[in-house]
C-alpha positions in Angstrom: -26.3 7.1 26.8 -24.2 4.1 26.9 -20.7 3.8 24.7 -20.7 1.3 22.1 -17.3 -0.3 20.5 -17.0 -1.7 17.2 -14.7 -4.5 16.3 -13.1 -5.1 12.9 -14.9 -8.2 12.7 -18.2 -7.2 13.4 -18.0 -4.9 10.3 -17.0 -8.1 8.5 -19.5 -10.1 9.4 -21.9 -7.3 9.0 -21.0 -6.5 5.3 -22.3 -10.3 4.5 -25.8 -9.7 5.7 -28.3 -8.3 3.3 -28.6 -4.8 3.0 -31.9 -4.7 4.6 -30.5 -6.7 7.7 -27.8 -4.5 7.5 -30.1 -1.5 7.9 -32.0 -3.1 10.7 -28.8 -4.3 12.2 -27.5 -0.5 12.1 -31.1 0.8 13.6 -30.8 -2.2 16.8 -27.2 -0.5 17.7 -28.7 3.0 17.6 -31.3 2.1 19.7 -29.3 -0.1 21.8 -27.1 3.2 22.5 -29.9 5.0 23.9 -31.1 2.0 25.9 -29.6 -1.0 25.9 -32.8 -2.5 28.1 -35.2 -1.8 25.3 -37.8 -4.4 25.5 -37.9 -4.9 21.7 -33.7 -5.6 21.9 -34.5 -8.6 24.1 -30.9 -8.1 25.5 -29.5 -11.3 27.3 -26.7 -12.5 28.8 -25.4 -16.1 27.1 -25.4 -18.6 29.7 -23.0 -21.8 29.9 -20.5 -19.9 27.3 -16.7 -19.7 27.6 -17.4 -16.0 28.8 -19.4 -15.0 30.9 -19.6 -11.0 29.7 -21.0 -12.3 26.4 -24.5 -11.0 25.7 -26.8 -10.9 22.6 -29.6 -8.5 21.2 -32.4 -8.8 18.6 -31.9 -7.4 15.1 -34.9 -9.4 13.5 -36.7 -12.9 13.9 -33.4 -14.7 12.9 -30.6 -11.8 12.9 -28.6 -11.6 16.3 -25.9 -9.2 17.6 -23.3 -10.7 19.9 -21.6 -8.0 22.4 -19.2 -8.1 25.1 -20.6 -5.9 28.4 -18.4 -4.1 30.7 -21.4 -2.7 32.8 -20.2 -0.7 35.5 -18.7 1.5 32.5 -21.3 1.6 30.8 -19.7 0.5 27.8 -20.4 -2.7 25.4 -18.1 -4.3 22.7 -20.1 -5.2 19.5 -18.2 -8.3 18.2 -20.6 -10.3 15.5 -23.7 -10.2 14.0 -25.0 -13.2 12.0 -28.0 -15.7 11.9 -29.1 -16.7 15.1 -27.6 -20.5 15.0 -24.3 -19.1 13.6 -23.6 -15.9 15.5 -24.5 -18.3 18.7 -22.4 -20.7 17.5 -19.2 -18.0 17.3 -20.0 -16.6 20.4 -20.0 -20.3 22.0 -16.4 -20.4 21.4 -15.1 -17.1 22.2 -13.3 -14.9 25.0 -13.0 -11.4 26.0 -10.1 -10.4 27.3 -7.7 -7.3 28.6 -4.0 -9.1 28.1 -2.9 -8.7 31.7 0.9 -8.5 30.0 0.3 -5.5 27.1 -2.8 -4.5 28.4 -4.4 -4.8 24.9 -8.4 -6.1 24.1 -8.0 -9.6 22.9 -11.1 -11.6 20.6 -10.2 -15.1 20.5 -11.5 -18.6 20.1 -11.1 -20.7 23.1 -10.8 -24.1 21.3 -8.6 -27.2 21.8 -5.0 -27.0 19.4 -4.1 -26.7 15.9 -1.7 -29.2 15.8 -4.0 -31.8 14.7 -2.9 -36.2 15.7 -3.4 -36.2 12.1 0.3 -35.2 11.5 1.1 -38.1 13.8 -1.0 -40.7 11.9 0.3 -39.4 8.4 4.0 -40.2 9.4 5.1 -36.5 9.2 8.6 -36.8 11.2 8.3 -35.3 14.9 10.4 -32.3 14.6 11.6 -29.3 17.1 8.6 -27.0 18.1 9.1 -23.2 16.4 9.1 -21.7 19.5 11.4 -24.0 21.2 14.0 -21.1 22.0 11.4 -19.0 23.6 10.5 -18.8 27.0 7.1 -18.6 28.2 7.6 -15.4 29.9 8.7 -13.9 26.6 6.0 -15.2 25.3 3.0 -14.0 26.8 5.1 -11.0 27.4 4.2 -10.6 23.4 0.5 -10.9 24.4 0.1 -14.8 24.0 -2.8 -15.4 26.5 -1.8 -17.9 28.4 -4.7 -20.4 27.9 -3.2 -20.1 24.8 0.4 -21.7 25.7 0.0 -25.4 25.1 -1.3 -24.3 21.5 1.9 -22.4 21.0 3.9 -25.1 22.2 3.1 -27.4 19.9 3.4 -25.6 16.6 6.3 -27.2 14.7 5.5 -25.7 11.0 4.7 -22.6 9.5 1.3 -23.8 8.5 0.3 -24.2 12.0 0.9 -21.0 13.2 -1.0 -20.3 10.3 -3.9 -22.6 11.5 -4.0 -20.6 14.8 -4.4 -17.1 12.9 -7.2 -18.6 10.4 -9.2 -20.2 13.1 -8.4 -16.5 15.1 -7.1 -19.1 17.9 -4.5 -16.2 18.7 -5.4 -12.6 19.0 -3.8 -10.8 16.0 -1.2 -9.1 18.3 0.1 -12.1 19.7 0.0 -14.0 16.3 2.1 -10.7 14.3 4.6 -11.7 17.4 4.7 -15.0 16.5 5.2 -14.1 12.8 8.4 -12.0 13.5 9.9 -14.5 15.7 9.3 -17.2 13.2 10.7 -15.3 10.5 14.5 -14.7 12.3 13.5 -11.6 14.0 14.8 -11.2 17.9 12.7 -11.3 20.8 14.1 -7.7 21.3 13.1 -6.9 17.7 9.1 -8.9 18.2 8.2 -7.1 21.2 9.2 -3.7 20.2 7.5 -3.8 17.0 4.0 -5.3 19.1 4.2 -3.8 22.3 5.7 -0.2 21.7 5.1 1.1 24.8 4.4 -1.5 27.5 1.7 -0.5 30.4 3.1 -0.2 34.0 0.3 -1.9 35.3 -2.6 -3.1 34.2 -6.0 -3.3 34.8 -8.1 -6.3 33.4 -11.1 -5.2 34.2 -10.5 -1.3 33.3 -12.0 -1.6 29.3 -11.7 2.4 28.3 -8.3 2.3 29.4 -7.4 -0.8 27.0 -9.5 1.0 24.1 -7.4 3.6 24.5 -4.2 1.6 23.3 -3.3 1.5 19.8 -3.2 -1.7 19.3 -6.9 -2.0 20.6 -7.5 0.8 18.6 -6.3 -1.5 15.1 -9.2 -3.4 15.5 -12.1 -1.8 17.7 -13.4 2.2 17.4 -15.5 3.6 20.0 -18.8 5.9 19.9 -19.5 7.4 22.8 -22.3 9.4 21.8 -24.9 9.5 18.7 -22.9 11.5 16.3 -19.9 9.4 16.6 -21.6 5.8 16.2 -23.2 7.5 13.2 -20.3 8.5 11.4 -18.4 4.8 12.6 -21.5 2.8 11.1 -21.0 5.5 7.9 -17.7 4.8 7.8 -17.4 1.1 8.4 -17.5 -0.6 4.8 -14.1 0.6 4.2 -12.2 -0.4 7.1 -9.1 1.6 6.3 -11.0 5.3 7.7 -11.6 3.4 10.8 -9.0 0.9 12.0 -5.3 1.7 11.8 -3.0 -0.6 12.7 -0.2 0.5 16.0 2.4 1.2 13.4 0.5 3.1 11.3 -1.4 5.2 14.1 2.0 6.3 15.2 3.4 7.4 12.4 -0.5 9.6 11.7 -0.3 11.3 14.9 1.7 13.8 17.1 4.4 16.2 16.0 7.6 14.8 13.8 10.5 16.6 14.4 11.4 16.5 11.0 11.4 15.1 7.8 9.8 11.4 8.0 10.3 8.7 5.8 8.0 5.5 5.4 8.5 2.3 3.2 6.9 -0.5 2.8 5.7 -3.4 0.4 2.8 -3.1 -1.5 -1.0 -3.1 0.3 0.8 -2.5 3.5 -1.6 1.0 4.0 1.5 3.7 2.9 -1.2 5.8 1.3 -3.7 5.3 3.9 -0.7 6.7 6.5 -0.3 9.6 4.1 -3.9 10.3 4.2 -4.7 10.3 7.6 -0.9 12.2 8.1 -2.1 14.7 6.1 -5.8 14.7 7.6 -3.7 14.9 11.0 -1.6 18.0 10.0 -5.1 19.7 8.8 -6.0 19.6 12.4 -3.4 20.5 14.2 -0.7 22.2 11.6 -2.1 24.1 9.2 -3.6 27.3 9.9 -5.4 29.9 8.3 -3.0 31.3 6.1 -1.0 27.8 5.3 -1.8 24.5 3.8 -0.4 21.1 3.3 0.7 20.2 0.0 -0.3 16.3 -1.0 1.8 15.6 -3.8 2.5 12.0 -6.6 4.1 11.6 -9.4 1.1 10.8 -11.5 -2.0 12.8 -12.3 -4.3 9.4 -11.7 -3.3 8.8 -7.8 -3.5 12.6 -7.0 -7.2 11.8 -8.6 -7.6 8.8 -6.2 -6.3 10.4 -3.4 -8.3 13.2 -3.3 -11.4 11.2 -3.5 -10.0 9.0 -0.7 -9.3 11.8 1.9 -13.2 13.3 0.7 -14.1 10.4 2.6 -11.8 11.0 5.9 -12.1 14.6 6.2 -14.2 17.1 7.1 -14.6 20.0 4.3 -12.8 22.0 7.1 -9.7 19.7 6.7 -9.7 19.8 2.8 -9.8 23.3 2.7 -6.4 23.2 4.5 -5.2 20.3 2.0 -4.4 20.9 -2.0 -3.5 17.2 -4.1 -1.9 17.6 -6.6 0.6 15.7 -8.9 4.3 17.5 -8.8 4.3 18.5 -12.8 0.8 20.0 -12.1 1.9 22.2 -9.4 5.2 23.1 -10.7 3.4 23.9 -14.4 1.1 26.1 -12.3 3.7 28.0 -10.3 5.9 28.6 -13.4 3.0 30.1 -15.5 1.7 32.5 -12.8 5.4 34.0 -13.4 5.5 34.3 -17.1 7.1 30.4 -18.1 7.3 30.7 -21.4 7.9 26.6 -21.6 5.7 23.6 -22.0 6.2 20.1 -20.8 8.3 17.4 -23.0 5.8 14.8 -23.3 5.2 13.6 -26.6 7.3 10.7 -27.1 7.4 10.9 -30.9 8.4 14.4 -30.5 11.3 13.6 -28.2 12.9 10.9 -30.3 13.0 13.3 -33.3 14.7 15.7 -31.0 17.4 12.9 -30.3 17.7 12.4 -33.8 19.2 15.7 -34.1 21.1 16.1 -31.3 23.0 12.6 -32.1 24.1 14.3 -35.3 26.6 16.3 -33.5 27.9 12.9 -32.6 32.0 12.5 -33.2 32.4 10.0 -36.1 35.2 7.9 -34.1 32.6 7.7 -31.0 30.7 4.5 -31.0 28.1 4.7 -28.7 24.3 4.3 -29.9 21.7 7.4 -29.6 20.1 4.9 -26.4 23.2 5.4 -24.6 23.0 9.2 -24.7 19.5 9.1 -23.6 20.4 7.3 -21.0 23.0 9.2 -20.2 20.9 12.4 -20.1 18.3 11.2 -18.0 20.6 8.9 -15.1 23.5 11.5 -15.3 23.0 14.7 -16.4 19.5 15.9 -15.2 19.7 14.5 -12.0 23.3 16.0 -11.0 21.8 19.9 -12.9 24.7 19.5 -15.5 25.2 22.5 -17.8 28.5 22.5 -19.0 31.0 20.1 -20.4 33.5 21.2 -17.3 30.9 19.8 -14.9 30.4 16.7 -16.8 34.0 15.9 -16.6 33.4 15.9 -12.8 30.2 14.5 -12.7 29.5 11.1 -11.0 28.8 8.0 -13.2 28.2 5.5 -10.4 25.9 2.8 -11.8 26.7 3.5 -15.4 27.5 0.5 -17.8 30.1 2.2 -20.3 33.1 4.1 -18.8 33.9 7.1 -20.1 37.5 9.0 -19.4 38.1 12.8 -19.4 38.9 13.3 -23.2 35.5 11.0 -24.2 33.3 13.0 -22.3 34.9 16.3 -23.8 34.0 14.9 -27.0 30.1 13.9 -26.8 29.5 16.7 -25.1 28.2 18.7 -27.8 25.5 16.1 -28.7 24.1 16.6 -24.8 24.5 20.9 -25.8 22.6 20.3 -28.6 19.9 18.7 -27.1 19.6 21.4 -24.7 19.3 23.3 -27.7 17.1 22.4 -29.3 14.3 22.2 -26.3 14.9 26.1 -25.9 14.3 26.4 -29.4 11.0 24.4 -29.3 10.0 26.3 -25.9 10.3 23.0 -23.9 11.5 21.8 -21.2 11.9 18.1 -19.3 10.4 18.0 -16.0 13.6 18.0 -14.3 14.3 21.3 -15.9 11.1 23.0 -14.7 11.6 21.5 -11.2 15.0 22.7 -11.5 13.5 26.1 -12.6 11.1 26.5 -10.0 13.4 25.8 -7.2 15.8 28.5 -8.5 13.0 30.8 -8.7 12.8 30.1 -5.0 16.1 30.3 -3.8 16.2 33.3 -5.5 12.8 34.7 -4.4 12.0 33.3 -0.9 9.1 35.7 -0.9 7.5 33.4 -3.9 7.4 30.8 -1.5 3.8 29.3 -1.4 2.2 29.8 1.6 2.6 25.8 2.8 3.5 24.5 6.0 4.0 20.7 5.6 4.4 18.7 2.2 2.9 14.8 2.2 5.2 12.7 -0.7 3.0 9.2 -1.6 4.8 7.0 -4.1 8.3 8.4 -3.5 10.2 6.2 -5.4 8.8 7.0 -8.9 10.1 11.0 -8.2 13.9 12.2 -8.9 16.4 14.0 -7.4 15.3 17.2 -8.8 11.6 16.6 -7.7 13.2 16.3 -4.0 15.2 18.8 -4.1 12.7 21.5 -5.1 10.3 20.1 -2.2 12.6 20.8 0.4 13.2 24.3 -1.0 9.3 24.7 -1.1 8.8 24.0 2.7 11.3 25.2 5.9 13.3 22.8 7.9 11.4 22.0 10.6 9.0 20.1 12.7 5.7 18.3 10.5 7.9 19.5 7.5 7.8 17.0 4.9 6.2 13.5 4.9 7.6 10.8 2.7 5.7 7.6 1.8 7.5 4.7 -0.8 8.5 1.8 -1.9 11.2 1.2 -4.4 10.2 -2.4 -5.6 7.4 -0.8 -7.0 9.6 2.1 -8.9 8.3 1.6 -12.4 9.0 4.7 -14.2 12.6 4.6 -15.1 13.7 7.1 -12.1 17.2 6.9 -10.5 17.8 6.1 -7.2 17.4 8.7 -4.9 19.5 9.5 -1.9 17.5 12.0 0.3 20.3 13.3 2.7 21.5 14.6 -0.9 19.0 16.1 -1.2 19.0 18.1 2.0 16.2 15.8 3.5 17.2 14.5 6.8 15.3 11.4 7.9 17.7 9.6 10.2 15.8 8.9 13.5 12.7 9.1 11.6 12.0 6.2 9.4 9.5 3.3 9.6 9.1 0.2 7.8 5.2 -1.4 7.1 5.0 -5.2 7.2 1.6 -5.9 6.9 -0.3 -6.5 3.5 -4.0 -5.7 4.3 -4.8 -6.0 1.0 -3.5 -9.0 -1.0 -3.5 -12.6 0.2 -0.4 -14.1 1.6 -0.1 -16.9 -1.3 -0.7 -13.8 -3.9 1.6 -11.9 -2.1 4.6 -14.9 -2.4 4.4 -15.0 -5.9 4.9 -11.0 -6.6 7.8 -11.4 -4.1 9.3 -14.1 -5.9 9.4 -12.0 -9.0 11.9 -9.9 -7.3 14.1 -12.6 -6.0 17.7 -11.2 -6.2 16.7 -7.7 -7.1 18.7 -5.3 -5.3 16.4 -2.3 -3.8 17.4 1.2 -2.4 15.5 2.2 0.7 15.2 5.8 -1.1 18.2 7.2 1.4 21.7 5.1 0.2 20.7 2.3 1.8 18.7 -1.3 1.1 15.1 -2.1 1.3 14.0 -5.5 2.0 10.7 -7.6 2.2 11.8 -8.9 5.2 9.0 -9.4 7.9 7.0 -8.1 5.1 3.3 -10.3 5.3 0.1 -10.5 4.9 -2.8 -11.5 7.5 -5.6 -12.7 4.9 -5.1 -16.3 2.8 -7.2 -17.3 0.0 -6.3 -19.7 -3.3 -3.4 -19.9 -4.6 -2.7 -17.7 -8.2 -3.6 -19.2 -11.0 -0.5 -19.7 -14.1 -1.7 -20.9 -17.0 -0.7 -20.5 -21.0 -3.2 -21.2 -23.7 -2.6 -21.7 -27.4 -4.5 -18.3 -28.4 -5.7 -15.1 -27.1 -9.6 -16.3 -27.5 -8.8 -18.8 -25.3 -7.2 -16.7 -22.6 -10.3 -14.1 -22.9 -12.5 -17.7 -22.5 -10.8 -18.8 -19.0 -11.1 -15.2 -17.9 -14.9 -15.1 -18.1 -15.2 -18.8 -16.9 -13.2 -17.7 -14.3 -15.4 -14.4 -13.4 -18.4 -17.3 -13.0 -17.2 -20.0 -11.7 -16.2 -17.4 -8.4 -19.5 -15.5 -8.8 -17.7 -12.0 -9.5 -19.0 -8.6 -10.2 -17.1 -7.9 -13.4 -16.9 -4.4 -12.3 -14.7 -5.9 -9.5 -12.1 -7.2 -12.0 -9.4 -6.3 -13.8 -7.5 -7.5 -17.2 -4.0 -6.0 -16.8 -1.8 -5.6 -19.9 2.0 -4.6 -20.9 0.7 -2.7 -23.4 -1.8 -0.1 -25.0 -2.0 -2.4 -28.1 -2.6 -5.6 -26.2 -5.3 -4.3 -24.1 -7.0 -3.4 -27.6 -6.8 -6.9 -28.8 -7.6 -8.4 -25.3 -11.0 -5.5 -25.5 -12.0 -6.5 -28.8 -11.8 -10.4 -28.0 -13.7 -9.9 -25.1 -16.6 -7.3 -26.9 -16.9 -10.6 -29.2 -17.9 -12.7 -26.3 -20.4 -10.0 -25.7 -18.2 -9.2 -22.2 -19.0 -5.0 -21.6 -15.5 -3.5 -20.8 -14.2 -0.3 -19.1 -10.8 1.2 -19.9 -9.2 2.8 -17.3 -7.6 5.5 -18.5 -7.8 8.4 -16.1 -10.6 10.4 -17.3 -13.1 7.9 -17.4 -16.0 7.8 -14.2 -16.6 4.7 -11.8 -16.7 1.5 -13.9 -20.4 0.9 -15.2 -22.3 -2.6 -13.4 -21.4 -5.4 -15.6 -18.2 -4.0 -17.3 -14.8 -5.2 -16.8 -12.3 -3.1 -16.3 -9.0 -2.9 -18.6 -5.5 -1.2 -17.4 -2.2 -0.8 -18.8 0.5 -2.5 -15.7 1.1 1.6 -15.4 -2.4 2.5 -15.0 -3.2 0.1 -12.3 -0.9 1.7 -9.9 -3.0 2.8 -6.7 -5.9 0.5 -7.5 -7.1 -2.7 -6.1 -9.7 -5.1 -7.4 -11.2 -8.2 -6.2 -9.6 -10.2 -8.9 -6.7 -9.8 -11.2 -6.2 -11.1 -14.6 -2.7 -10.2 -15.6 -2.9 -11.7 -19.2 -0.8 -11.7 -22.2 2.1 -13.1 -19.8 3.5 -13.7 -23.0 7.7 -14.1 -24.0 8.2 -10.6 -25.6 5.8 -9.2 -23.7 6.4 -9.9 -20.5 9.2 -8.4 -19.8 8.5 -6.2 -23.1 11.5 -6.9 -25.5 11.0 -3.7 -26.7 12.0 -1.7 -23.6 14.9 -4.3 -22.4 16.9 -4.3 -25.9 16.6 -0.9 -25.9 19.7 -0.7 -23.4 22.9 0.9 -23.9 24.8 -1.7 -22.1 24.5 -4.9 -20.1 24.1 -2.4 -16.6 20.8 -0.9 -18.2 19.6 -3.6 -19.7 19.3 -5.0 -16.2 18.0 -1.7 -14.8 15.2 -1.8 -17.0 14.8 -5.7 -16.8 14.0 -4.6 -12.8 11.6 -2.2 -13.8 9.5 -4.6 -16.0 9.6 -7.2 -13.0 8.3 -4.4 -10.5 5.5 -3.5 -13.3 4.6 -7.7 -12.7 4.9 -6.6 -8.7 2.7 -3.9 -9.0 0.3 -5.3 -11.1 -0.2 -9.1 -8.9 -0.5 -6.8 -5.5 -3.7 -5.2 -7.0 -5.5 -8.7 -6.1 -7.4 -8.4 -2.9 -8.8 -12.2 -3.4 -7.8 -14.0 -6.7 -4.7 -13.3 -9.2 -4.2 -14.9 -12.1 -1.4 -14.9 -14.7 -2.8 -16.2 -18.1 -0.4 -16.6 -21.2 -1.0 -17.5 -25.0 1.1 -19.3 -26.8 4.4 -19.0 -25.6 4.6 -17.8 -22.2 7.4 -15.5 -20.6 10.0 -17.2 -18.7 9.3 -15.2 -15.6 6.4 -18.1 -15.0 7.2 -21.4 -16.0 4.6 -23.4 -16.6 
């Protein structure tokens, strides 16, 4: 039985076929496995081509599979699969190649440069080449093929490097080398982020060996027998249970001595990591009488996740994983012992609370009920204050209004009041239940669940208490706690964490993700933007940037546009959906608020537009429904299109939450968060964003 290889792109070509050619498509690689000289396959090599191990095989009348052979292993490379003039058209201009420098599988197109005479003719001014500083060494040291030099050479923009990756003129390793360089990075800095681990010597004719590198492995899978191309072609529509790119891969597999954190922007695959991480520890980790704990912040990604890692793992490996969100958990360990406490959650409920509690304030204190909630949740509940003679030593770094010794004495009793009057009510905050739980550890290590390794997604949105009771939950160790994040996308109001503090040590074991699989590059630059000159903590003390950060699809620019009422807005969102032949199920209308969303539903219902609110507990969307989210809700989801509407002044940011500050400090903490929400929110677009306003628009998009 021969071994079959899948590209990336042969999925990608695959998935625009019909289903039926699909299906047959699927049934000529099955039987091609068995015997690739089955008479009805008509297999044949492509004569007069730019490579010469090109081959093709019969799907249908028209349909045609092109493949790469390596025949004295046995082995063939599916690559494309179109109509018969088209897929011989791609294969007439393509090359197979082992890099003889990184030892990789290259896929590119052998055509003449992207550097078009055009430039020359339209006057633009000749200008130093972007590579200019580079040798050529170096350069095909990063895996440029060097056919592919002169093309290089003569890139003097941005856009023409871009040119190069579009017409897939440059194999996708060499082109993310390029990237770095262009962007400021080192030579040093290029090649050890593409070319980890460089071969001693290589063999260009030795195919398994180069499948067997990562950074073959980002963009082809092998089956080597029937039950493996099966699950491949099962798996295939969502690329992300197949292909992992180098970075990713390495953080997935082997054994971490230690805690390991992971950051990156948004779409760059963090949750994916911490999937197949935790799929990873499953296999190898966990045993029969210990599990890994997947843990969020939020019920609605635990949800997601564990329907995403149904799809990766066997029911062996979920047996060995339990997702859950972190109050869940905590709420459930707590109430096996007798906690006699419920959650804190009702909003309404908490301000009356307040209310009380700031009538213990001193009459000559003038400071505003906001400030002592602010207080509370930035001061006291992260540091476990519960006494006024800790709270005169306690640490206000990053506090707007100083306080001295004798001031602090005096409010105290508001913060003692407010203590006291959860206790009375039989609540508690979820600081204090994580707090209590972790006691109840410390104090108990035989309560100590039975779990080996702990996967964090969405770090940034959890608190100190929330990292100090994991690492009481799990040993120090090897595998022992996996930390996925990003704090531009912290949008619930948490303080910055510092996870040495938190006896979480990560130094030697942190990785950044640069690649944005999911959003388009010209998408992408406008959520960046809206975080121009926000500082960003890196989750341990330090500072996070978008640096390097990219992404490898392009597609239309976003969309900004105000209109003079909300009908109109719903109007342009529906011409929209048509004018781009969209599924409806496969957008979104994103909102500030619960309120808005209702009035952006019911002017949508009046066009006769179905809609599906996603709140959690609702199923898949229904065919033909739009779906609606909150900017919280949207968190962990991605769409084909976004609408974030209402971009309105008031709204976006939401006066509400900004003029709620304390002091000038706040307010701009909670300007940040209302900026990452926009982040969050425009990163949700796989193809098309757009940011659609009514009358007058906020000033975060001028327009």
């Amino acid at each position: 039985m021969a071994s079959v290889a899948f590209s990336d792109k042969y999925f990608n070509s695959l998935s625009k076929l019909t289903p039926n050619e699909q299906s047959q498509a699927n049934k000529a690689v099955m039987l091609f496995q068995n015997d690739p000289w089955h008479g009805g396959l008509h297999y044949e090599k492509l004569a007069a081509f730019r490579d010469d191990k090109l081959r093709s095989i019969r799907v249908n009348q028209d349909v045609r599979i092109i493949l790469a052979s390596a025949e004295k292993e046995d082995l063939y490379l599916m690559l494309y699969v179109d109509h018969h003039d088209d897929a011989y058209n791609w294969a007439s201009k393509r090359k197979v190649e082992i890099n003889p420098n990184t030892g990789t599988l290259q896929v590119y197109t052998a055509e003449e440069n992207a550097v078009k005479q055009a430039d020359v003719e339209k006057g633009m001014p000749d200008r130093p080449g972007l590579f200019d500083a580079i040798r050529d060494r170096q350069l095909l040291q990063l895996g440029v093929p060097e056919d592919a030099l002169p093309l290089v050479r003569e890139m003097k923009i941005e856009a023409h490097l871009e040119s190069a990756k579009v017409n897939e003129q440059l194999p996708e390793d060499a082109y993310e080398g390029l990237f770095l360089l262009m962007a400021g990075a080192s030579f040093e800095e290029a090649y050890n982020e593409v070319v980890p681990a460089a071969p001693q010597d290589v063999d260009t004719n030795d195919f398994m060996a180069a499948l067997a590198r990562p950074e073959t492995q980002a963009h082809f899978a092998v089956a080597e027998n029937e039950e493996e191309l099966k699950a491949v072609l099962n798996q295939s529509i969502e690329k992300w249970r197949v292909f992992l790119h180098p970075a990713q891969r390495r953080l997935v597999e082997g054994k971490k001595n230690g805690a390991v954190r992971v950051l990156g922007g948004a779409g760059t695959g963090k949750t994916v990591v911490a999937m197949h991480r935790a799929k990873w520890l499953a296999d190898h980790v966990a045993s029969a009488g210990s599990k890994i704990l997947f843990t969020t912040f939020t019920r609605n990604l635990a949800t997601d996740i564990q329907q995403n890692l149904n799809k990766i793992c066997s029911q062996e490996e979920l047996e060995q994983i339990e997702v859950m969100n972190l109050d869940a958990w905590v709420m459930g360990f707590l109430k096996k012992r007798g906690y006699d406490y419920g959650l804190l959650m009702d909003s309404r409920q908490e301000r009356q609370l307040w209310t009380q509690a700031y009538s213990e304030k001193p009459a000559g204190i003038d400071l505003s009920m906001a400030f002592f909630q602010e207080e509370w949740a930035r001061v006291i509940q992260p540091q476990s204050i519960s006494s006024v003679d800790e709270y005169k030593k306690a640490s206000r770094i990053g506090r707007g209004t100083r306080l001295n010794r004798k001031q602090r004495i005096e409010i105290w009793p508001v913060f003692e009041r407010f203590r006291h009057l959860l206790a009375s009510n039989h609540l508690k905050e979820t600081d204090d239940a994580y707090r209590d739980a972790r006691e109840l550890l410390e104090a108990n290590p035989d309560l100590r669940p039975n779990i080996c390794s702990v996967v964090v997604d969405e770090a940034q949105d959890m608190g100190t208490q929330a990292f100090l009771l994991l690492r009481a939950l799990v040993p120090k160790g090897a595998n022992d706690i996996f930390i996925v994040g990003d704090g531009h996308q912290r949008i619930y109001g948490k303080n910055k964490v510092v996870l040495g503090q938190c006896g979480i040590d990560i130094r030697g074991r942190s990785a950044r993700l640069k690649v944005n699989y999911r959003t388009t590059d010209e998408t992408r630059k406008l959520a960046v933007s809206i975080l121009e000159n926000v500082e960003v903590d890196d989750l341990d003390g330090g500072e996070d940037t978008h640096r390097f950060y990219h992404s490898l699809m392009h597609g239309p620019a976003p969309v900004v546009q105000c209109f003079d009422s909300i009908d109109q807005q719903v109007s342009a969102i529906l011409e929209a959906i048509k004018e781009h032949s969209l599924a409806p199920e496969a957008c979104c209308v994103i909102a500030r608020t619960r309120k808005e969303l209702g009035s952006l539903q019911g002017a949508l219902e009046g066009k006769n537009q179905l809609c599906h609110t996603l709140d959690g507990r609702s199923s898949s969307t229904p065919e033909g429904s739009i779906n609606l989210a909150t900017m919280h809700r949207v968190k962990g989801l991605e769409f084909d299109a976004v609408f974030l509407a209402s971009a309105n002044k008031g709204l976006v940011p939401l006066d509400f939450v900004v003029n709620s500050a304390a002091d000038v400090v706040t307010r701009r903490q909670l300007e940040n968060e209302e900026r990452a929400l926009v982040y969050v929110s425009l990163t949700r677009a796989r193809k098309l964003a757009y940011v659609f306003g009514y009358g007058v628009m906020s000033e975060w998009f001028g327009v």
